[in-house]
C-alpha positions in Angstrom: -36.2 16.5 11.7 -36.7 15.3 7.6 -34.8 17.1 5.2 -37.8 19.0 3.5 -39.2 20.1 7.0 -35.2 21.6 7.8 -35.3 23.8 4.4 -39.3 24.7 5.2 -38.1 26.3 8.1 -35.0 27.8 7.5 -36.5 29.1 4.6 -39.5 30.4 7.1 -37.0 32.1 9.0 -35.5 33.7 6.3 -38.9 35.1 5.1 -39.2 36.3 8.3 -36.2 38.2 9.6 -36.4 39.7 6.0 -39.6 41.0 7.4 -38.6 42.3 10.1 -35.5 44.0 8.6 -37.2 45.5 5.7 -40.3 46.9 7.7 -38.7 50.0 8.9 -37.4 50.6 5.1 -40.2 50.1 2.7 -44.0 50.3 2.7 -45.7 47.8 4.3 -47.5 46.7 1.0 -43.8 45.8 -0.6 -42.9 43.9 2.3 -44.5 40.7 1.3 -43.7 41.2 -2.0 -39.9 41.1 -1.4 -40.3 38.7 0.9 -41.2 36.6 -1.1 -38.8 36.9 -4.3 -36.7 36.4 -2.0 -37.7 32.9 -0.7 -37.9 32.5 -4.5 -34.1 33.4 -5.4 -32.7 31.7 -2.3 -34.5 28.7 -3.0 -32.7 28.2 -6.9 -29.7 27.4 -4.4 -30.2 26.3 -1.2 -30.5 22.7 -1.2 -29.2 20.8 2.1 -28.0 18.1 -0.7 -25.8 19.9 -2.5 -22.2 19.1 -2.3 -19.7 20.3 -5.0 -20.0 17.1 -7.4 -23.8 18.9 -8.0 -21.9 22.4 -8.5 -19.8 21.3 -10.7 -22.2 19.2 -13.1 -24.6 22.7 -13.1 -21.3 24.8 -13.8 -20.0 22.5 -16.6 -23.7 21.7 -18.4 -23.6 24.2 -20.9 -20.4 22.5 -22.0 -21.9 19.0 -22.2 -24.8 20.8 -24.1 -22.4 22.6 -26.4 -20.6 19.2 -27.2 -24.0 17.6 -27.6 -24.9 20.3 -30.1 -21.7 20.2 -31.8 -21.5 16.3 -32.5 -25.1 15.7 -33.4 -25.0 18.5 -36.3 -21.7 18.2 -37.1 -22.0 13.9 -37.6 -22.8 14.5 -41.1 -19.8 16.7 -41.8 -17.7 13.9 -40.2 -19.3 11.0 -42.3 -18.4 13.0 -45.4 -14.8 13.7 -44.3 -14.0 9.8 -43.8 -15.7 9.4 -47.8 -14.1 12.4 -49.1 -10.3 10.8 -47.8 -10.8 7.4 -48.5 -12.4 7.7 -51.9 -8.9 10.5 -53.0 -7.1 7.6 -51.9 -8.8 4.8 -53.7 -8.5 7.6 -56.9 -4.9 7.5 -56.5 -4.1 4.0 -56.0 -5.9 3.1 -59.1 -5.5 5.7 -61.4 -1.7 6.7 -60.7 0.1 3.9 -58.9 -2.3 1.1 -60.5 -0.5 1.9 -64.2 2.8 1.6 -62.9 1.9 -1.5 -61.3 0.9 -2.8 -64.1 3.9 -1.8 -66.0 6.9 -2.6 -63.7 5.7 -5.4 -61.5 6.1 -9.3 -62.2 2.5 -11.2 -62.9 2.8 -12.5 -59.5 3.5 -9.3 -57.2 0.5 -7.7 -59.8 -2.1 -10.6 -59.0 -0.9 -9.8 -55.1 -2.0 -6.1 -55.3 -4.7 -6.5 -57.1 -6.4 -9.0 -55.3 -5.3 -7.6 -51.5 -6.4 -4.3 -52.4 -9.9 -4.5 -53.8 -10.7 -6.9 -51.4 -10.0 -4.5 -48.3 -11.6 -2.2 -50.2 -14.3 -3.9 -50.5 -14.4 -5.0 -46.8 -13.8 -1.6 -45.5 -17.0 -0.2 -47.6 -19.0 -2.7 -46.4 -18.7 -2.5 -43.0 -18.6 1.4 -43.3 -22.1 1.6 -44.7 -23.2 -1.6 -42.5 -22.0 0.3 -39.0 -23.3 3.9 -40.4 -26.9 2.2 -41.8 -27.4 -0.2 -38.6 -29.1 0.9 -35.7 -27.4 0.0 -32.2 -30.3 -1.6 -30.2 -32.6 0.0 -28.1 -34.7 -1.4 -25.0 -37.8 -1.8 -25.6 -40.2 0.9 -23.5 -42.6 -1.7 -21.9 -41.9 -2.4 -18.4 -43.0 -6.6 -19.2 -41.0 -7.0 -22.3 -37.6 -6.1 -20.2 -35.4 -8.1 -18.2 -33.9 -4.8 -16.3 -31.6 -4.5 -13.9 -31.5 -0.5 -13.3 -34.1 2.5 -14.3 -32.8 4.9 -16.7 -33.7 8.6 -15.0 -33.2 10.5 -18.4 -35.7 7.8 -20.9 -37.5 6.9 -17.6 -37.4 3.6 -18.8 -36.2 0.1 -17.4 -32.8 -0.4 -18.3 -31.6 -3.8 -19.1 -27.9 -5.3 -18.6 -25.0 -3.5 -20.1 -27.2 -0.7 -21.1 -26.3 2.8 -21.1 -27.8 6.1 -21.7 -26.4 8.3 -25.1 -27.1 12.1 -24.2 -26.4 12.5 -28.2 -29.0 10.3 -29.7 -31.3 11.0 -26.3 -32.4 7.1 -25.8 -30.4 4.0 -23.8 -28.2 1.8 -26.3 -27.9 -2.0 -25.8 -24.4 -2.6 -25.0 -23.5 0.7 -25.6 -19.5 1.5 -26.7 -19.8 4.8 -27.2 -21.1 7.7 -29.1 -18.7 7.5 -32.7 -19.3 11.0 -34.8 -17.6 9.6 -37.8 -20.0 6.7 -37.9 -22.8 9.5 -36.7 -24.5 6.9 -35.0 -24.1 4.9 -31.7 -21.6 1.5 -31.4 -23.6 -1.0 -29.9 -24.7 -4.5 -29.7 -25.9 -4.7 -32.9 -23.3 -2.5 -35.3 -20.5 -3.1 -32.6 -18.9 -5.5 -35.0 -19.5 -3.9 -38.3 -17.5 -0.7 -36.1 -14.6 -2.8 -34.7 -14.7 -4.6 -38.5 -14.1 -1.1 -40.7 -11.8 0.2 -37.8 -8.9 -3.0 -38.6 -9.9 -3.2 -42.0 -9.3 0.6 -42.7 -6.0 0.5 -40.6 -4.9 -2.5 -42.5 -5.6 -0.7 -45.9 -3.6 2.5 -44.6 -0.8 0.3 -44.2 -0.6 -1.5 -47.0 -0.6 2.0 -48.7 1.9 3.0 -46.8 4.7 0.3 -46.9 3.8 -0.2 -50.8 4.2 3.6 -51.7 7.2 4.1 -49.1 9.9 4.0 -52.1 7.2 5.9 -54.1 7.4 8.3 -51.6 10.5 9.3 -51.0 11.2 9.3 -54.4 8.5 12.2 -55.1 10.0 14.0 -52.0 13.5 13.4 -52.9 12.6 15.3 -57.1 9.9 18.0 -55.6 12.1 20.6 -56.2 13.4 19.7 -59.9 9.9 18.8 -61.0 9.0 22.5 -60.3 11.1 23.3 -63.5 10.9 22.1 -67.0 11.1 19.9 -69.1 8.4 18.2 -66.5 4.6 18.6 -66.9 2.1 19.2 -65.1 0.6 15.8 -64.8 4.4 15.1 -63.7 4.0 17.1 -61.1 0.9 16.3 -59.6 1.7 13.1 -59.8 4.3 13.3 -57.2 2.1 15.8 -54.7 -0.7 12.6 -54.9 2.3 10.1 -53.8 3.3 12.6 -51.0 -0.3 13.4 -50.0 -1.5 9.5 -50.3 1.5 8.4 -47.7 1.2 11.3 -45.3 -2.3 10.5 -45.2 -2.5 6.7 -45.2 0.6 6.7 -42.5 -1.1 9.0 -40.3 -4.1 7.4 -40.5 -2.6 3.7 -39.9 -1.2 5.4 -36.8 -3.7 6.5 -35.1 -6.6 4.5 -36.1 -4.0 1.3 -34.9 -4.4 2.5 -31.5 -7.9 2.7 -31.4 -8.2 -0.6 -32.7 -6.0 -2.3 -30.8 -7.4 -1.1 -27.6 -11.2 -2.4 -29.2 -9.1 -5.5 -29.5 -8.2 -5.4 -26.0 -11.2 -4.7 -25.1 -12.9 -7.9 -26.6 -10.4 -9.6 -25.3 -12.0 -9.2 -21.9 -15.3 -8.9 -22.7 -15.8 -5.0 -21.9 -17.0 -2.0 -23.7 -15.4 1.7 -23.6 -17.8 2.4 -20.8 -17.7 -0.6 -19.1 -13.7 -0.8 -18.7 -14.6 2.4 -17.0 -17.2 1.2 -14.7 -15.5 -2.4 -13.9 -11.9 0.2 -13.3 -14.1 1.8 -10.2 -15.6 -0.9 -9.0 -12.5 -3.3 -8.9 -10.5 -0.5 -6.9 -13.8 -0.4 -4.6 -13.6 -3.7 -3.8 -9.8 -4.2 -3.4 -10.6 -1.6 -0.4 -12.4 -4.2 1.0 -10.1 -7.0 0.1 -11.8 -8.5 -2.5 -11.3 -8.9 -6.2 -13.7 -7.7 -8.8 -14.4 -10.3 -11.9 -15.8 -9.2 -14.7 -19.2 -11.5 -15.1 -18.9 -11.2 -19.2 -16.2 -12.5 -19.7 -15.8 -15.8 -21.2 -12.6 -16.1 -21.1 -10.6 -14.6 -24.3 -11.5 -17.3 -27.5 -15.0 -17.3 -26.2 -15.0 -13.3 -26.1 -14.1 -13.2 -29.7 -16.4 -15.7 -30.9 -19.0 -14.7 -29.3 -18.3 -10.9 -31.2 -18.1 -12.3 -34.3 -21.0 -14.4 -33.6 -18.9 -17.7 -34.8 -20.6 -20.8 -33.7 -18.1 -23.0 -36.2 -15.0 -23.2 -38.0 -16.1 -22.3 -41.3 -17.3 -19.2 -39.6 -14.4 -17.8 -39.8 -13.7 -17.7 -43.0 -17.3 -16.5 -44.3 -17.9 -14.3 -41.1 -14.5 -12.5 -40.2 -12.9 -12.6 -43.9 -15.7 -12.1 -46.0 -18.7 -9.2 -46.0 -21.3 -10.8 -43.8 -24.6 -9.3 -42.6 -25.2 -12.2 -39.9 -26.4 -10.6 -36.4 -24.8 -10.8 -33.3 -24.7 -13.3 -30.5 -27.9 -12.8 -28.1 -30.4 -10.2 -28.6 -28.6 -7.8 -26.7 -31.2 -7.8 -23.2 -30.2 -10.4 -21.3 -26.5 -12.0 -21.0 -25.1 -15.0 -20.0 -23.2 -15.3 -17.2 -20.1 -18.2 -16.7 -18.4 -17.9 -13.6 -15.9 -20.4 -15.5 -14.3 -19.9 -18.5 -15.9 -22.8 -20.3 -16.2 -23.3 -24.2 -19.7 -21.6 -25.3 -19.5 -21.6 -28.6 -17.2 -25.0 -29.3 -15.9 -25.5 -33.5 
């Protein structure tokens, strides 16, 4: 017997031996009745499909709602947190450490710091406003115009290669990462760079804050007490609390936003996403069930991965493309991939 004919009639027989039970109780004009919101409440959970992976999903929903909720009205609030912090900093460095640098340093260390430190500046605005201002990619909705490979049941839309659905932004993403609520927008194929980009170039900046301030540093820690007490002024004294504040921040930062990009760049290195490493992780322990061994079909091999995310195609490239702002797009337009069983040289310099 099919499925829907097995719940049709246990749900038959239900409606029945309520029936019976019931007539001796109530009026025979409230028998149907209650029969019948009966069959109605049963049926919200009998299903002869579900197992507990369905329980748990419907018991956990409102969570995934909440979080939902949470990071898609609270992206702005991040956005402004990561300008708020950087822009104290860059306050600091030039209008408390910058005079000292310019006083005690020799013309060479002085060209050194000035040089280095707006131009990571400047790289880690860019990329900031390019990963925040670029949209990700998004599959087109015709069924012709996409090369798909699966069927989104939330856009009911094809769904192309390496394509994944955001529950925040409610659409599919080309070459989705993942959801990032301090960019407060998707990291995908097209702003996947301009992400990775701000990530090094903001952990970079953190520690060259941190390793240049470090004797500036412990000196304000070491006088905190005596600069509570005269003869020092005010602007002596917050002087020293910006020093403290700039290193806590900058070395916690450098910290923990090192991680992260270091496991982006280990990522790249083989040619996954956040979700995919996820997805290949399940399938390769699948396989090796089966005694067989799970390769990744885009990967290129590691020079090729990272050429092909920076999109360079020759050796100037990366000089105007990885060390310079640059608003070139990325490799492919994000539906349909290239596949090399061998690691051969795709984009040769």
């Amino acid at each position: 017997m099919r499925p829907c004919s097995t719940v049709m009639h246990l749900l038959l027989r239900c409606m029945r031996g309520c029936g019976r039970h019931s007539r001796s109780r109530m009026p025979r004009r409230l028998r149907q009745p209650v029969s019948y919101i009966k069959l109605i409440f049963k049926s919200l959970y009998f299903n002869s499909l579900t197992n507990s992976e369905v329980v748990l999903d419907c018991i956990l929903e409102p969570v995934f709602w909440m979080v939902e909720v949470v990071t898609r009205w609270f992206g702005m609030v991040f956005v402004f947190l990561i300008v708020a912090l950087t822009s104290s900093v860059v306050f600091i460095a030039y209008f408390c450490l910058l005079p000292l640098v310019l006083y005690t340093y020799s013309p060479g260390w002085m060209m050194w710091h000035i040089c280095y430190g707006n131009w990571n500046l400047v790289m880690i605005v860019f990329h900031y406003y390019k990963a925040t201002n670029t949209p990700p990619g998004y599959p087109p909705k015709m069924k012709n115009e996409v090369p798909f490979v699966s069927f989104c049941k939330k856009c009911v839309v094809p769904k192309p290669a390496r394509s994944h659905h955001c529950g925040i932004c409610k659409t599919c993403i080309l070459k989705m990462d993942h959801h990032c609520p301090w960019l407060n927008n998707c990291v995908g194929h097209y702003n996947h760079r301009y992400f990775f980009s701000f990530c090094l170039y903001l952990t970079l900046g953190c520690m060259y804050c941190s390793i240049s301030g470090r004797n500036l540093f412990i000196d304000a820690y070491n006088a905190i007490d005596e600069i509570s007490q005269p003869p020092y002024t005010y602007k002596d004294r917050m002087f020293h609390k910006s020093v403290i504040y700039m290193w806590v921040l900058t070395s916690t930062v450098s910290v923990a936003l090192g991680g992260l990009t270091l496991w982006h760049a280990v990522l790249i290195t083989h040619g996954e996403t956040s979700i995919e490493r996820h997805i290949n992780n399940k399938q390769a322990k699948h396989l090796a069930k089966r005694g067989k061994v799970y390769r990744n079909p885009f990967n290129y091999g590691k020079l090729n991965n990272w050429k092909v995310f920076f999109g360079v195609e020759k050796r100037s490239h990366w000089l105007t493309r990885i060390l310079l702002p640059s608003g070139h797009t990325p490799y492919g337009d994000g539906l349909t991939w290239d596949i090399y069983p061998l690691k051969k040289d795709m984009m040769p310099v």
